[in-house]
Structures are given as C-alpha cells and as structure tokens.
C-alpha positions as a Markdown table, in Angstrom:
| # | Residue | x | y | z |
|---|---|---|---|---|
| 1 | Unk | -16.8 | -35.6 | -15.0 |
| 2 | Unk | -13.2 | -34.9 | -14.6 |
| 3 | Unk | -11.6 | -32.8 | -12.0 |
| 4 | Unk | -9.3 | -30.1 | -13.2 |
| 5 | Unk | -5.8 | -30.9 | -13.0 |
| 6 | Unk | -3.8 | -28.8 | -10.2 |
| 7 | Unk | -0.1 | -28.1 | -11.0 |
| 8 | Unk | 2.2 | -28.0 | -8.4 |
| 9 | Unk | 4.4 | -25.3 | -7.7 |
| 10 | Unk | 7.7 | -25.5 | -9.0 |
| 11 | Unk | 9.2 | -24.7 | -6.1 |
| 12 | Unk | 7.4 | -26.3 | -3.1 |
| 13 | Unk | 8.4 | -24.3 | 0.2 |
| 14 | Unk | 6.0 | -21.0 | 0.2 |
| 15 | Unk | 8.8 | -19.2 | 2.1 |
| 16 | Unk | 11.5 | -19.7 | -0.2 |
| 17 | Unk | 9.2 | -18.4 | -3.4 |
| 18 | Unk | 8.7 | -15.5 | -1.1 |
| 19 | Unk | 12.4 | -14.9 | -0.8 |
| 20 | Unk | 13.4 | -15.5 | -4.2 |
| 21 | Unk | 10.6 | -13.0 | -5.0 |
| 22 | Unk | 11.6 | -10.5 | -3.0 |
| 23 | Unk | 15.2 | -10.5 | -4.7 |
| 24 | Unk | 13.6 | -10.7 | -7.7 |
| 25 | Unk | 11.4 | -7.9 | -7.4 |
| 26 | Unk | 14.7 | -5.3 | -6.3 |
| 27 | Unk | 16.8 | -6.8 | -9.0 |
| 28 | Unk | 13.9 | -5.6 | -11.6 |
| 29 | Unk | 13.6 | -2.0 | -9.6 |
| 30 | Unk | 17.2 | -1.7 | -9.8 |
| 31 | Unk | 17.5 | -2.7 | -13.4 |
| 32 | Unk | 14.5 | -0.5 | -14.6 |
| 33 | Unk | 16.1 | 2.4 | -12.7 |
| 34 | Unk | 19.2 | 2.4 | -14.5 |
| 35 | Unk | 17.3 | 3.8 | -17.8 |
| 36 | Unk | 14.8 | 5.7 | -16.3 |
| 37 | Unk | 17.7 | 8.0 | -14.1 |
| 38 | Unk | 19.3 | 7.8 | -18.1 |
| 39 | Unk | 15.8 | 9.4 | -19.5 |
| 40 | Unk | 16.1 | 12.1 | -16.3 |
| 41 | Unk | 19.4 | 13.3 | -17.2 |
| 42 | Unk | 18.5 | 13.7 | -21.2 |
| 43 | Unk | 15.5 | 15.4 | -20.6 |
| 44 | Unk | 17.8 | 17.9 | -18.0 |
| 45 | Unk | 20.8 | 17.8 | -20.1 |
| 46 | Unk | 20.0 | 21.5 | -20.4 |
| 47 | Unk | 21.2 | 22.5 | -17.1 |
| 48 | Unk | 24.0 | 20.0 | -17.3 |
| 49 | Unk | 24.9 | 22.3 | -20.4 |
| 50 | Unk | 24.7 | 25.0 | -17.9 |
| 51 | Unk | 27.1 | 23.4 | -14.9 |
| 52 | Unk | 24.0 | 22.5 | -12.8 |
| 53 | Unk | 23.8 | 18.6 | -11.6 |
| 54 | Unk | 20.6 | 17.5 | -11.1 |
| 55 | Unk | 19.8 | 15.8 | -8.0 |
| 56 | Unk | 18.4 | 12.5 | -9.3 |
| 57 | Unk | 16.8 | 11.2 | -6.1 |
| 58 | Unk | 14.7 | 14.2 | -5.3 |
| 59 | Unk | 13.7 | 14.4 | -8.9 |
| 60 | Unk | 12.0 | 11.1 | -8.9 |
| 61 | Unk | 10.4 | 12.1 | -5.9 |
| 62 | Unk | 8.9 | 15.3 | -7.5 |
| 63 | Unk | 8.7 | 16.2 | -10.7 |
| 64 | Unk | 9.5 | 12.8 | -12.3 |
| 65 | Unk | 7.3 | 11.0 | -9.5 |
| 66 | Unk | 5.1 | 9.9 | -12.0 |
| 67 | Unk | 7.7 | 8.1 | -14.3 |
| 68 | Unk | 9.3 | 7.0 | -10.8 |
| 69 | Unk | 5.2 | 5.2 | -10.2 |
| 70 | Unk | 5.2 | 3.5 | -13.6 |
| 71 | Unk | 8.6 | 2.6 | -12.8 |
| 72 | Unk | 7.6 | 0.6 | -9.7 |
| 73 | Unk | 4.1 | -0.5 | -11.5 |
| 74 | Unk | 6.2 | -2.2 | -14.1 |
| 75 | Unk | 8.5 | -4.3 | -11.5 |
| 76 | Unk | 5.4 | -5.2 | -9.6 |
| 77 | Unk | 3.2 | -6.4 | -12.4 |
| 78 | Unk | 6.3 | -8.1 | -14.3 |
| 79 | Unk | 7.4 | -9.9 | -10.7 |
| 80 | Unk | 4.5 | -10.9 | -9.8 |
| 81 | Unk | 3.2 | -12.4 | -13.4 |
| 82 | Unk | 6.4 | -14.1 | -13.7 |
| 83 | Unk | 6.6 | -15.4 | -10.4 |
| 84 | Unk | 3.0 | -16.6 | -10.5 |
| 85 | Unk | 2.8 | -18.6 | -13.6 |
| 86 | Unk | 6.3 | -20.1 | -13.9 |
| 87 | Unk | 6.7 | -20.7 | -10.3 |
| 88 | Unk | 3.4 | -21.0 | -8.2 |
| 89 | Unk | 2.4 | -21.8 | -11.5 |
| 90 | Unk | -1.1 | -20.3 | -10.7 |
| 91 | Unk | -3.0 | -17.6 | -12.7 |
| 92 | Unk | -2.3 | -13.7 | -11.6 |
| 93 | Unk | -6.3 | -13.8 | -11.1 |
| 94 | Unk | -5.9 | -16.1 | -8.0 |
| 95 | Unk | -4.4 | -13.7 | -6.0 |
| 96 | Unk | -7.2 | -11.6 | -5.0 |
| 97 | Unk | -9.1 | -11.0 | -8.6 |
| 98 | Unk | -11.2 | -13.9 | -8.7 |
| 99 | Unk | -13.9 | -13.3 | -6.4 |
| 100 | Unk | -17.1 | -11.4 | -8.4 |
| 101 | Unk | -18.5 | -9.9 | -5.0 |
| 102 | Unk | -15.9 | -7.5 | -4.6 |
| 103 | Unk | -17.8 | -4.0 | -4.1 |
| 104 | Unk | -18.6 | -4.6 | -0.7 |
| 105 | Unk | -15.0 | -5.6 | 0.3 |
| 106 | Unk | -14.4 | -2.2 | -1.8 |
| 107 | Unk | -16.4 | -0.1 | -0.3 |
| 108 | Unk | -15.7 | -0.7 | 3.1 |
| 109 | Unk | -11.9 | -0.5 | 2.4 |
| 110 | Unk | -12.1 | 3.3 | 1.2 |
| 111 | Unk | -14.4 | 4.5 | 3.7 |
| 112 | Unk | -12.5 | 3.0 | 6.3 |
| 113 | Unk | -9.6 | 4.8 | 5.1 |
| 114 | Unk | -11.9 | 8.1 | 5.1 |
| 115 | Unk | -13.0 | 7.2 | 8.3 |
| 116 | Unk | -9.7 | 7.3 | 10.3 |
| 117 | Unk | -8.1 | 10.0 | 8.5 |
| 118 | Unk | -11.1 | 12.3 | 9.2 |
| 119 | Unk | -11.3 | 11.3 | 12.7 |
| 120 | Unk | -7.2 | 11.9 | 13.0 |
| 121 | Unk | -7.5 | 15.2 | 11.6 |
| 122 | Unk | -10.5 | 16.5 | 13.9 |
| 123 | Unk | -8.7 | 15.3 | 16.7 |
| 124 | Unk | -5.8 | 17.6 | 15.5 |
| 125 | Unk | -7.9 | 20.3 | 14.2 |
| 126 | Unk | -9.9 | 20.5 | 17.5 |
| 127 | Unk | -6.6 | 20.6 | 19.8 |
| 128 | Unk | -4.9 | 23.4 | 17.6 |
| 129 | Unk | -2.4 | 20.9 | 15.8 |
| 130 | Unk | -3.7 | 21.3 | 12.5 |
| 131 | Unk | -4.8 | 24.5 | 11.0 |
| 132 | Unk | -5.9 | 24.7 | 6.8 |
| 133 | Unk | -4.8 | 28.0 | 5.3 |
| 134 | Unk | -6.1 | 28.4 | 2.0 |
| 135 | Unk | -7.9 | 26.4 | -0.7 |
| 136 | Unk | -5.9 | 25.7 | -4.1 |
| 137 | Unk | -8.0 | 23.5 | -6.4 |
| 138 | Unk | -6.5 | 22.5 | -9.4 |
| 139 | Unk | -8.5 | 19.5 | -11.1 |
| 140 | Unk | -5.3 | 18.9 | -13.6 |
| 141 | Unk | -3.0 | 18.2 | -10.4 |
| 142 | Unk | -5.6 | 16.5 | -8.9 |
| 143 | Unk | -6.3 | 14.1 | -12.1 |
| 144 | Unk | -2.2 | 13.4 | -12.0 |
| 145 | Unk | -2.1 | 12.6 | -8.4 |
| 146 | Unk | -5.1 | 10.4 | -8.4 |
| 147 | Unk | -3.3 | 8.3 | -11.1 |
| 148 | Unk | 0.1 | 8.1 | -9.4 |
| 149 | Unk | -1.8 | 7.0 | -6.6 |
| 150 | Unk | -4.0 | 4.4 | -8.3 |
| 151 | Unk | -0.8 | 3.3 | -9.5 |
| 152 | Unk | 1.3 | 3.3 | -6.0 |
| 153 | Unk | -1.9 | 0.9 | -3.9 |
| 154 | Unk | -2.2 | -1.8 | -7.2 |
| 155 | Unk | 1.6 | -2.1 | -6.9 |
| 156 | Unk | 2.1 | -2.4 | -3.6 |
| 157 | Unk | -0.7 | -4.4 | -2.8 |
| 158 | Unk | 0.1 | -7.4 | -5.4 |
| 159 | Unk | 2.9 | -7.1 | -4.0 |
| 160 | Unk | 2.5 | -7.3 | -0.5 |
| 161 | Unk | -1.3 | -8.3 | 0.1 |
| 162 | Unk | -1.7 | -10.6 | -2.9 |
| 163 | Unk | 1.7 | -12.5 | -3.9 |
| 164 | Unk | 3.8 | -12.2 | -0.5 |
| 165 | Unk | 0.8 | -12.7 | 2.0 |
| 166 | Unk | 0.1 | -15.5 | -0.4 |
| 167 | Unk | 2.6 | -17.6 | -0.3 |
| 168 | Unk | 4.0 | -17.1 | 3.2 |
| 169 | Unk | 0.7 | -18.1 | 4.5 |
| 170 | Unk | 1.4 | -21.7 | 2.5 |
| 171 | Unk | 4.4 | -22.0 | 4.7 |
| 172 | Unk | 3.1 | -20.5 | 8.0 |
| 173 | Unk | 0.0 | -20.1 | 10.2 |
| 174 | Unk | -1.8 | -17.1 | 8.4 |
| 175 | Unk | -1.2 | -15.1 | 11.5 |
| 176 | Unk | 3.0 | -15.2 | 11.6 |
| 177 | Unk | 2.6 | -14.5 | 7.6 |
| 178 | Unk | 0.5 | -11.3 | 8.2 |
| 179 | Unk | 3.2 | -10.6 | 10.9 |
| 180 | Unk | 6.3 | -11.3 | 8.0 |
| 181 | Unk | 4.7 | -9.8 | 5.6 |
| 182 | Unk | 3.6 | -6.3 | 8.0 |
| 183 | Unk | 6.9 | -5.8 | 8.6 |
| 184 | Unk | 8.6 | -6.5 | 4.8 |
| 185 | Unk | 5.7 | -3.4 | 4.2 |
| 186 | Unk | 7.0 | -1.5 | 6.7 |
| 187 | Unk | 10.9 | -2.1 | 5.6 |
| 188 | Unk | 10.1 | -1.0 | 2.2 |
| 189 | Unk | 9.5 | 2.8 | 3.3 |
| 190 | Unk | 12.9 | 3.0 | 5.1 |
| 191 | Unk | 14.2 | 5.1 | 2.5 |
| 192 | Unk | 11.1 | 7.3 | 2.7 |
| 193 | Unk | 12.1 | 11.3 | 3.4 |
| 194 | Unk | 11.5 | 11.8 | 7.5 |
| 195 | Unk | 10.7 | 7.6 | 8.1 |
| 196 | Unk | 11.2 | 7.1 | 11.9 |
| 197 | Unk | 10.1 | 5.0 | 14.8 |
| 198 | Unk | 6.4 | 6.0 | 14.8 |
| 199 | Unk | 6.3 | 6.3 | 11.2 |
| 200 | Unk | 7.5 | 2.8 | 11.2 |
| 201 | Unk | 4.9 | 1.5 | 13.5 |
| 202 | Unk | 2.1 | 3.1 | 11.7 |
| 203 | Unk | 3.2 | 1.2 | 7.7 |
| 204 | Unk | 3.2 | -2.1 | 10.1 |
| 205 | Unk | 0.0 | -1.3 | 11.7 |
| 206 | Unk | -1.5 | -0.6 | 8.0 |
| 207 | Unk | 0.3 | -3.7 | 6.9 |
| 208 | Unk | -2.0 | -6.0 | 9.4 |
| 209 | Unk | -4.5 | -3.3 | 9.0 |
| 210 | Unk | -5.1 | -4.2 | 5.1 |
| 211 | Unk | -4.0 | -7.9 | 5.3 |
| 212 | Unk | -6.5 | -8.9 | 7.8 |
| 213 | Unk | -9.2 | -8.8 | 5.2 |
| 214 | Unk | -7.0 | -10.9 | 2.9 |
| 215 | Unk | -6.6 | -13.8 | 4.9 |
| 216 | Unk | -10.4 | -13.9 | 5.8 |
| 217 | Unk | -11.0 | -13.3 | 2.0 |
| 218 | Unk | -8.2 | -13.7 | -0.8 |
| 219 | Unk | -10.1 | -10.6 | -2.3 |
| 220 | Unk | -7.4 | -7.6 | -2.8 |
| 221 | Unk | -10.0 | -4.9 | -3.3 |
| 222 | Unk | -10.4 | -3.7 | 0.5 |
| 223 | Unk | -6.7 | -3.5 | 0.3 |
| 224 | Unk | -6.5 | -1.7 | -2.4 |
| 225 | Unk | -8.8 | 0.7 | -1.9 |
| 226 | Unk | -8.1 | 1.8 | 1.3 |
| 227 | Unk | -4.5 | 1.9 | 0.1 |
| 228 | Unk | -5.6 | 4.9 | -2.5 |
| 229 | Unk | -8.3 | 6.4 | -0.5 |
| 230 | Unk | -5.7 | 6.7 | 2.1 |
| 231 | Unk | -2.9 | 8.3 | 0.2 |
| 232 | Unk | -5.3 | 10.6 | -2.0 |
| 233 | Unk | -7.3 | 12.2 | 0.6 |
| 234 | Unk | -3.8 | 12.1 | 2.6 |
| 235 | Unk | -2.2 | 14.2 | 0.5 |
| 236 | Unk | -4.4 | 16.0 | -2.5 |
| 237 | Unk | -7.2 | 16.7 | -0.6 |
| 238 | Unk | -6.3 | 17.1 | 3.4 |
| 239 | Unk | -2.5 | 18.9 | 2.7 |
| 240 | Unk | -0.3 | 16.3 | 4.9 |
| 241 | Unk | 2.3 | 14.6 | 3.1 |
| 242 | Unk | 2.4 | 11.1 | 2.1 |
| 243 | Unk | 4.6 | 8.9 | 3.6 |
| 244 | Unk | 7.4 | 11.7 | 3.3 |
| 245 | Unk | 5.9 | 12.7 | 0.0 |
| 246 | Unk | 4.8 | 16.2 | -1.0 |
| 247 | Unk | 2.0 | 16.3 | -3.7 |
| 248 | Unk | 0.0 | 19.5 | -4.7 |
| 249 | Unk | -3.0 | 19.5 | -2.4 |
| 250 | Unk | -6.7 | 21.4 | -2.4 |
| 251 | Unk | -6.5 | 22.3 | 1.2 |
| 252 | Unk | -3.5 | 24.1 | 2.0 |
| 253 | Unk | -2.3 | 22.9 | 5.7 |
| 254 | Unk | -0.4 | 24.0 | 8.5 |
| 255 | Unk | 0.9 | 21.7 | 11.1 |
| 256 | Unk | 1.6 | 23.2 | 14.7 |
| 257 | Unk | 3.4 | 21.6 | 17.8 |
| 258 | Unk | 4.9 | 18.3 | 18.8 |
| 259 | Unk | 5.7 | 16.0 | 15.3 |
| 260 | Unk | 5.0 | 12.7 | 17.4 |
| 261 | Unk | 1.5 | 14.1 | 17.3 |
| 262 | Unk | 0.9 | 15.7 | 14.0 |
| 263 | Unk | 3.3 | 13.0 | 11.7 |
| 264 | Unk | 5.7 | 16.4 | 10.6 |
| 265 | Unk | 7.4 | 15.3 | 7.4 |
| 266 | Unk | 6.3 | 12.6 | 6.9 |
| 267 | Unk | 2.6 | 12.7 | 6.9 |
| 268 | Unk | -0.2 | 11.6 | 9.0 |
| 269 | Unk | 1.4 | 7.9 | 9.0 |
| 270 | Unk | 3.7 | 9.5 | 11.5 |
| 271 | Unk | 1.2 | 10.3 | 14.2 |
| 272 | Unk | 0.5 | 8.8 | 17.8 |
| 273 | Unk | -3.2 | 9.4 | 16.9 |
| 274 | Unk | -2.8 | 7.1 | 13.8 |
| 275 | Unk | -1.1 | 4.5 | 15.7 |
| 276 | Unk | -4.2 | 4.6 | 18.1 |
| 277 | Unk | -6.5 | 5.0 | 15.1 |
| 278 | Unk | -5.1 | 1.9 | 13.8 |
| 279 | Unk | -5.2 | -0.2 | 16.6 |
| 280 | Unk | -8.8 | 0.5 | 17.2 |
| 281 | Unk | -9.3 | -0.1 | 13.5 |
| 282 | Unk | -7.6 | -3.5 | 13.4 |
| 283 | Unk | -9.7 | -4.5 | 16.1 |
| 284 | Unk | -13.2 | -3.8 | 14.2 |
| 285 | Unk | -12.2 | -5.4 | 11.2 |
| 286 | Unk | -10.5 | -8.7 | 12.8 |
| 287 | Unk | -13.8 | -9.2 | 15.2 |
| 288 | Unk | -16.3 | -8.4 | 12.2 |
| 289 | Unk | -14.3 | -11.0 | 10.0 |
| 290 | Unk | -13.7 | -13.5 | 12.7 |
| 291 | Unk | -17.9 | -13.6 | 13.3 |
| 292 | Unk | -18.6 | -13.5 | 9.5 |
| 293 | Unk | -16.6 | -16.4 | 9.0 |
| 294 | Unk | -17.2 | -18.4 | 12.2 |
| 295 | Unk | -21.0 | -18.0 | 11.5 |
| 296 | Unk | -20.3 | -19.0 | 7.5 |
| 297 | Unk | -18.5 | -22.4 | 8.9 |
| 298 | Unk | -21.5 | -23.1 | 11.7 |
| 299 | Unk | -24.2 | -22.4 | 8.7 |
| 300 | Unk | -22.2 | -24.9 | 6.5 |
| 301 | Unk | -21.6 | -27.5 | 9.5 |
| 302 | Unk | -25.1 | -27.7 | 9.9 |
| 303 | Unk | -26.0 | -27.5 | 6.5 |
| 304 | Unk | -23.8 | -30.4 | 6.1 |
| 305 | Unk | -25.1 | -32.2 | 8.8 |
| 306 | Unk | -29.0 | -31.6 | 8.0 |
C-alpha cells in the first residue's frame, strides 16, 4: 500500500509564513475596509445632506458592528484559506477541524469560560463593586449579539490559535510560540476603546489561556468556545463591556470603585481578579493536559513494548 504523498510547504521557515501572514492578513482588513466605510457613508448620506459628518470609527463599533464582524470574518477566512493551501499547502481542516472527538474539548472550553466569569463577578458582587440594576431582555438583540460573537471567536481563533500558533510552533519550541503568538493576541486589541496595562495582561493571559489546549491537542473547539462563551455572557448577559465594547445586555450593571478592580471601560478583561482568575485557570488546564498526555505516551510506551 502506498503512503500518501506529503507536500512540502512552499515556504519552509514556519516563522516567516507567520510574518508574511500577518501582513497579509492587515493588508486584506485594510483593503476590505475601504468599501465597507464607502457602504457607511451611503447608507448616512442623509445626514451628510444635513451638514452632520458621521464619525466612521465609532459607527463600526456600534451600529455597523455587525458589518464591521463580517468584515473581519471575511479577512480571516480568506487569509487563512489562502495562506494554508498555496503556502503550507495543507488543508484548512488541519488546523484544528480534523479531530471527530471534539465535544469534550468543547464543552470544557465554555464552561470554563462560565466558570471564571461567574467567580469574577461574585467576587465583585460580594465586595460591593458590582451592582445589577434592572433586567432588559430582548431575544432580537440577543439573537444579533450571539452571531456577532460567533463570528468574532471563529475569526480570531483561526487566526491566532489555528494558523499563527501553527506554524510558529514549526519553527520554535511549542512553549516560545504560545508566548509569540499570546502577545500578537494581545497587540491586536490595542486599538480597543479603554485598552491599558491590565487590560493588556489579561488578552495575553487568555492568549496562553486558550492556546494551551491547542498545543496538547490541534483541536480549536475549546478555543473557540470559550472565546464566545466568554464574550456573550461578558457582555449580553452579565452587562460589562467587551473588550471596550458596549453591546445591549439582559442584566443591566453598575460598576462601583477602583477600575483596576472592576475592568471600567473596558470590561471584565480589565480586572485584577481576572488576571488572578486566569493564572489560576492556566494552571488547571496545563497540569490536566500535561498528565493526560504524559499518561497517553507511558500507555503507548508500554503498549509498544508488550
């Protein structure tokens, strides 16, 4: 029987594909952007009629958000195709799609996500941080913010997790790629409303957070599911904002005291507690991964051996 052939990758350094990608993937954005701010001003062309000049960057942060999302999902799946099967020359499956037993992976990613976030806000509710108001519950809104959000954790994490994390771990020890790979994550939000220092620490921490499962297990599904389950309860169901973000939300909340502890602007991501949270978190999941593998290898040594 004849073993599949294996095609090279055109371009054999892991860490130059990841930099040509990267420039790759803005040059799309950019491009995409120029027709999409085009679309924003015809559809306001009314209140240019009327001297008003719309403000194009807080519109596709709010009311065009969801144009801005398949904007982004575009660039992501068209980079990442490209890139994949003309370079890496590799299927798009092989990323993180392949692996059938994917619900556990899945499963544990979006209640881990529940997990800190409810933990987080108790912490606050219980110290008089965090107070929720009111109840608003809108099932349209919520519909619309579920799908940008389904939409924002794919992207990103083919992105990030699946083609970055990829191929910078064919050039370095997995643990500097996850490291490179954290902080290209983290550099992406800088021009994210209210992004500072702890809000910064927190998208790295997530980063390592949702790659450590990756490099145990080329399966994107933890990733991204805790990716949405973090940014829709986040934000349409617990009030904070997302990553700067405001999005209608069911419970109206109020935030109280010092912004190092409740996130302020930008959201639960820009919390001490999170960065605690987080820690903690990336501990459980790199010593429950390290003894699932380690005993995997031992049962096939022997196995082998036998």
């Amino acid at each position: 029987m004849t073993e599949p052939i294996v095609k090279k990758a055109l371009i054999p350094y892991g860490w130059l594909r990841t930099l040509l990608f990267c420039i790759f993937y803005f040059v799309i954005i950019f491009l995409l952007s120029v027709p999409v701010t085009l679309l924003i001003i015809y559809l306001k062309k009314d209140d240019l009629q009327k001297g008003i000049s719309p403000d194009i960057p807080s519109l596709m942060k709010g009311e065009y958000l969801w144009l801005t999302t398949i904007l982004a999902l575009i660039a992501s799946l068209l980079a990442v195709f490209l890139f994949r099967k003309v370079i890496d020359r590799k299927s798009f499956a092989s990323l993180g799609f392949k692996q059938q037993r994917y619900a556990s992976d899945a499963i544990s990613g979006f209640f881990l996500a529940l997990t800190i976030l409810g933990l987080g806000s108790l912490i606050l509710f219980a110290t008089g941080h965090l107070q929720w108001v009111d109840i608003d519950l809108d099932i349209k809104n919520l519909f619309i913010s579920a799908g940008i959000l389904i939409m924002v954790a794919f992207s990103e994490e083919i992105v990030f997790r699946g083609y970055i994390l990829t191929n910078l771990m064919e050039s370095f020890n997995k643990w500097i790629a996850l490291l490179i790979s954290a902080l290209l994550f983290a550099a992406m939000h800088f021009a994210n409303d209210s992004y500072n220092f702890f809000a910064f620490v927190n998208v790295f921490l997530a980063g390592i957070l949702l790659g450590i499962n990756y490099i145990y297990t080329k399966n994107l599904w933890f990733a991204i599911f805790f990716h949405f389950a973090w940014n829709f309860f986040e934000g349409p169901i617990l009030g904070y904002k997302v990553s700067g973000l405001s999005l209608p939300s069911v419970l109206q909340s109020e935030l109280h005291g010092d912004e190092m502890v409740t996130g302020g602007n930008f959201g639960f991501e820009g919390s001490v507690i999170t960065i605690a949270l987080s820690f903690l978190a990336i501990a459980i999941v790199y010593f429950v991964y390290e003894k699932k593998f380690r005993l995997s290898d031992v049962s096939f040594q022997t196995s082998v051996e036998a």
